[in-house]
N, C-alpha and C positions, 0 to 999 in steps of 0.2 A: 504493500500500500504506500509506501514510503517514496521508492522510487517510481511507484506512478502519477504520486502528486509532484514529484521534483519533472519527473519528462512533461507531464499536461504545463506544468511552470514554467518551463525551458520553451516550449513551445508558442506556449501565450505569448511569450517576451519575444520570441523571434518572429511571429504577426505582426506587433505593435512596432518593433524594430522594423520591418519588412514597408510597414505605412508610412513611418515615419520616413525612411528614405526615397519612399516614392511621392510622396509628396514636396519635400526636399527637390526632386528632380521636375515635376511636374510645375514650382513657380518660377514664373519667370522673373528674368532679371530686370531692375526699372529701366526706359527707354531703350529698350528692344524690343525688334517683333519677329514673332514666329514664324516660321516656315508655312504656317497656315493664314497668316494674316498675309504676308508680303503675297502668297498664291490670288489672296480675295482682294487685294490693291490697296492695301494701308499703308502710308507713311509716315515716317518718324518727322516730325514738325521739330524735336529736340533730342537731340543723342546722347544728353548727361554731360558734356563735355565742353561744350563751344553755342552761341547766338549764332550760328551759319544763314538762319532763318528768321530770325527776327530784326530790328530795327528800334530805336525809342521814338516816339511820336514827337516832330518839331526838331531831332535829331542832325546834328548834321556830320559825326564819324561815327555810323551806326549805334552801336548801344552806350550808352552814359553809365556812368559809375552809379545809378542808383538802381541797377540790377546788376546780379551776379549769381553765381553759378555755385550754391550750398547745398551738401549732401545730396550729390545727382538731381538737384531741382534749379529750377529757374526758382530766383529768390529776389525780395524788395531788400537792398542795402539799405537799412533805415539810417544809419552813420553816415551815408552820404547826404550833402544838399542839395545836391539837383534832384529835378523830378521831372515827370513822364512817364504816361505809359505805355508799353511796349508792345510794339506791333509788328503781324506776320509779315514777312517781305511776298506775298503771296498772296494773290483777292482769291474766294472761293465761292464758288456759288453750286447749291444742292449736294451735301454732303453730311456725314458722320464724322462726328468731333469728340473724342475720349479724352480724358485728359485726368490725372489726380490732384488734389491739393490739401492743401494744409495751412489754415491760420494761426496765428499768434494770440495771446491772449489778449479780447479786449476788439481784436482786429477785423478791419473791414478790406474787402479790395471784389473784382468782379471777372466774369468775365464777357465780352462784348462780343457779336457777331455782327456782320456786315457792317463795320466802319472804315468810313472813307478818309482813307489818309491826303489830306489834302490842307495841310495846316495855313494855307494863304485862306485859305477861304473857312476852314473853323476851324474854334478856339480849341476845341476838342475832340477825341473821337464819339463819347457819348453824346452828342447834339445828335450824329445820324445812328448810331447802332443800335440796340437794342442789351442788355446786358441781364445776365443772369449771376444774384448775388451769390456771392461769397462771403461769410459773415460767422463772428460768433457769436449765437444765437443767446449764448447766458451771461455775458457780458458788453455789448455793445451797443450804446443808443439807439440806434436802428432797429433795431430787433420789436423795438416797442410799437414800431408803426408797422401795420397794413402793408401788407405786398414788399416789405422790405426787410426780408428774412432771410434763411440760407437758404437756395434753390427756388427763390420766387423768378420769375420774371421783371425786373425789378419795376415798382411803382405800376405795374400793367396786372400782373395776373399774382395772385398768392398759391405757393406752392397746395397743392391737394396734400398733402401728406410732409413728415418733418423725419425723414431717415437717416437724418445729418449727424455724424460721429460729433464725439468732446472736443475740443480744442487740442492740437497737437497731435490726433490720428490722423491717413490720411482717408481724406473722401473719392470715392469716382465717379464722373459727370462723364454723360452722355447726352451732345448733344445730334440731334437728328433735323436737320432741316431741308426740307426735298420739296421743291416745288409747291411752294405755298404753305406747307405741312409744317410745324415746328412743335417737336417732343422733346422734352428735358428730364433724364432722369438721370436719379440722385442712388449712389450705392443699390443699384438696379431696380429701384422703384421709379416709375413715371409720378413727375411731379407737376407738370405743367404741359399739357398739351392743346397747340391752338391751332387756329386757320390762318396767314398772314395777310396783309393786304387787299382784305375784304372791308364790308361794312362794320362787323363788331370790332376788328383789327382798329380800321380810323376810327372808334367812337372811343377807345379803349385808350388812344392816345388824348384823343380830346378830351378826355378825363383823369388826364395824370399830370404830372412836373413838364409834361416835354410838349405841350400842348402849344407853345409858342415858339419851339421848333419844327420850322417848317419842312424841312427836311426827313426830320427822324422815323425812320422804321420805313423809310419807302424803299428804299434800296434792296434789289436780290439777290446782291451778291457782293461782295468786301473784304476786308480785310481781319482777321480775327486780332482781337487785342487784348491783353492782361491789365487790371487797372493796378495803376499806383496808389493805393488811398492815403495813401502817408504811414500805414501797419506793415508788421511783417506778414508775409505769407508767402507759400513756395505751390509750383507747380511741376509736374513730371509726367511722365510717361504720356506726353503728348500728341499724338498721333491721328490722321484723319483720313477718310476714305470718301473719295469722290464718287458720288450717284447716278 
């Protein structure tokens, strides 16, 4: 009896060992992609290493000291004083946008779709894009208002649901925007799904902050951008697949 509870033991332990290394082998590395993703057309937007693809908005030697490159993430250098937020060297229009992040305590920052890099003519990339918050939910004034939460659409639509990890886990954002179609989901919950540039689209505007931007939300296609909100926050395993 003795040594059949030591072999059933030995055996346990070498299942659980057996998991463990297969799972070990089964995550992937941050910014890289799989032999099955690169087959279905996804691209690395960031390689953990270098801005290859990015840009700072209003820029003029590509990226500024207020981003840098922390623990494989794109990061806000908050020790720096310049600012801007940082934008794709790349417009895209009708695609799947993955992307991880991670805020700082306290911290706010976003990320934007279809914004037109065009700083002679605006102040900002948010006057035209649309932005999907980034936020921490248990400590930062926003959180208090309506539609300005983690994975709202910001000031337009309030998340349907809050899947949003602590401060300092990271989170995964999936955005989907394909022909009019725009889905946002958060640690693979859909949190936000709408129709673009229809009649509730414009009313939706006409009843938020951006309502006196003429511009905003009409655009199909752009530039993606990371906002600076003046917090730290980090972003990875950025990655996007054209539709």
């Amino acid at each position: 009896m003795r040594m059949k509870a030591t072999l059933f033991s030995l055996t346990i332990a070498a299942t659980l060992m057996a998991g463990c290394a297969s799972q070990k082998k089964t995550t992937a590395t941050p910014n890289t992609l799989s032999a099955n993703e690169v087959k279905n057309g996804w691209v690395l937007l960031f390689d953990g290493t270098s801005f290859y693809n990015w840009h700072s908005f209003k820029g003029t030697n590509g990226v500024n000291s207020r981003w840098k490159i922390d623990d494989n993430a794109i990061a806000v250098n908050t020790a720096s004083q310049e600012r801007g937020d940082l934008v794709s060297n790349e417009e895209f229009e009708n695609y799947h946008l993955s992307l991880d992040w991670k805020i700082s305590p306290n911290g706010n920052s976003g990320i934007i779709i279809d914004a037109q890099d065009d700083p002679a003519k605006y102040e900002w990339v948010w006057v035209t894009g649309p932005e999907i918050q980034v936020l921490d939910n248990t400590g930062h004034p926003d959180a208090k208002i309506y539609k300005h939460r983690a994975s709202d659409l910001y000031d337009l639509i309030a998340s349907s649901s809050e899947p949003v990890k602590p401060v300092g886990e990271w989170n995964h954002v999936d955005i989907i925007h394909n022909r009019g179609s725009l889905e946002i989901k958060l640690n693979g919950v859909t949190t936000v799904k709408t129709t673009m540039w229809d009649d509730n689209w414009r009313n939706l505007i006409a009843n938020s902050k951006f309502k006196n931007m003429p511009d905003f939300g009409k655009f199909k296609s752009g530039h993606i951008a990371l906002q600076d909100h003046g917090d730290g926050v980090w972003y990875r395993n950025i990655k996007i697949r054209k539709l």
